[in-house]
C-alpha distance (Angstrom), angle and dihedral (degrees) to the residues before:
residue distance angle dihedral
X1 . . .
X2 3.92 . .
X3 3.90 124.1 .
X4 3.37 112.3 -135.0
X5 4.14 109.2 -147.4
X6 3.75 112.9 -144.7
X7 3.21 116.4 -153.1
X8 3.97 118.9 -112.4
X9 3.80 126.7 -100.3
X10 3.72 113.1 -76.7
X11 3.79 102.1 -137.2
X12 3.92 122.8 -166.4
X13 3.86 115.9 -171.3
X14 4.39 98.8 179.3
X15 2.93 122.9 71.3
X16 4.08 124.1 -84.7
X17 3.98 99.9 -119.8
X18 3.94 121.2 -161.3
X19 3.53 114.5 -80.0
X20 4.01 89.8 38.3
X21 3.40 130.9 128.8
X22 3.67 127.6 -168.5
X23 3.64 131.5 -172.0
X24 3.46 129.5 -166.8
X25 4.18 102.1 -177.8
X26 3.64 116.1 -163.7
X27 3.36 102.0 4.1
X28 4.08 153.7 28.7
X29 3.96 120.5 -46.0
X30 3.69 117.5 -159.6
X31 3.86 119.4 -170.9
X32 3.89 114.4 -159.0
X33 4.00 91.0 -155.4
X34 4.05 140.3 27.2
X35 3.92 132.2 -41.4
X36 3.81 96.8 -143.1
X37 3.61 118.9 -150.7
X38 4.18 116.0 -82.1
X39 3.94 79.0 38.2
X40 4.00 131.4 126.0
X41 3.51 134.1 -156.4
X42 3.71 123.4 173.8
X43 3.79 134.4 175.8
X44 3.83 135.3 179.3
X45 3.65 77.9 -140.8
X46 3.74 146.4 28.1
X47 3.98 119.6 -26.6
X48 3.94 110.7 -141.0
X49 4.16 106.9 -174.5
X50 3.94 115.2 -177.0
X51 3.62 92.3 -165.5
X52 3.68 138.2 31.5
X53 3.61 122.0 -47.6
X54 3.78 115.0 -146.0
X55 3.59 98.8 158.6
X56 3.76 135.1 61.0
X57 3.68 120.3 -67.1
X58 4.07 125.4 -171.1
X59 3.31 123.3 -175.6
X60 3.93 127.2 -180.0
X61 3.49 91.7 34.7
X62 3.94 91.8 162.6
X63 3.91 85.5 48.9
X64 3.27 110.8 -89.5
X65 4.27 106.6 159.5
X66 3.70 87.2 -163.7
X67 3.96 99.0 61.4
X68 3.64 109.1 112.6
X69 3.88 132.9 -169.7
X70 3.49 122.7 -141.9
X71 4.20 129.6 176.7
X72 3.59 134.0 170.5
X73 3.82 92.5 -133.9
X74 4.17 114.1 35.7
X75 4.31 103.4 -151.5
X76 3.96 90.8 128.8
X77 4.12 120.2 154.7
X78 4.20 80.2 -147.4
X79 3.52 141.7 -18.8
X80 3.69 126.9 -152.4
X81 4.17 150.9 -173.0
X82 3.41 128.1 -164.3
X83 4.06 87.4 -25.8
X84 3.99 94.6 -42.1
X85 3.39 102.4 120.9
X86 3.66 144.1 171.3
X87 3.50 130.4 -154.8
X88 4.15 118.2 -147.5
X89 3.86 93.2 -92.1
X90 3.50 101.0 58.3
X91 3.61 89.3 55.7
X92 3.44 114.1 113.6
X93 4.21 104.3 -118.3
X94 3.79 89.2 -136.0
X95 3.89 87.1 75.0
X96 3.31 100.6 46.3
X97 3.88 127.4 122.6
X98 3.87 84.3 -2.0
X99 3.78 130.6 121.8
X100 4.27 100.2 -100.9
X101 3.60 145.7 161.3
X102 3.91 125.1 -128.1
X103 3.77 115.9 -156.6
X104 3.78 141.6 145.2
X105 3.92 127.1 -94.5
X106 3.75 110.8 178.5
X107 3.44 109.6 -36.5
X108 4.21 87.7 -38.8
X109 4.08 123.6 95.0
X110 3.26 110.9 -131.7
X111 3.96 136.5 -171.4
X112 3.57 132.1 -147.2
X113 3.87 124.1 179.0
X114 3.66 115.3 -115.8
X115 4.05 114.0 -129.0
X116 3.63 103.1 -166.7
């Protein structure tokens, strides 16, 4: 039997500034501040934001269904799994600027809002 190695957390603590792009490949990326708007942040993996995300976050860029993005503060220009994406319009206004979770269900993304 082969071990696969993941690769460890990518972990961003400044803030991502328009014009950014950050990519976390083969694994999770977890930014300790804000996206701002113009911004990119994509992961192979999960996206963990501890702030608010106004720019465009894509996470299971290689694929992976059961990526999910989650942000304290939802402001984003689009959001996207495994190249389902949403763009800030068909958001549903009940979710925004709240704390939520992004995931797949069926081929579908779907958001729930985050009470903790």
């Amino acid at each position: 039997a082969t071990t696969q190695v993941k690769t460890p957390i990518k972990v961003i603590h400044t803030p991502i500034r328009s014009g950014q792009q950050i990519y976390a490949k083969e694994g999770d990326l977890l930014i300790l501040n804000h996206v701002s708007a113009g911004a990119e942040v994509i992961a192979d993996g999960s996206i963990h934001i501890h702030g608010s995300l106004r720019g465009r976050a894509i996470a299971g860029a290689s694929g992976d269904h059961h990526a999910k993005i989650i942000c304290n503060d939802l402001q984003a220009e689009l959001v996207s799994i495994a190249g389902n994406y949403w763009l800030s319009d068909q958001i549903a206004s009940e979710y925004w600027q709240k704390k939520i979770m992004v995931s797949m269900n069926d081929d579908d993304l779907q958001i729930e809002i985050l009470t903790i």
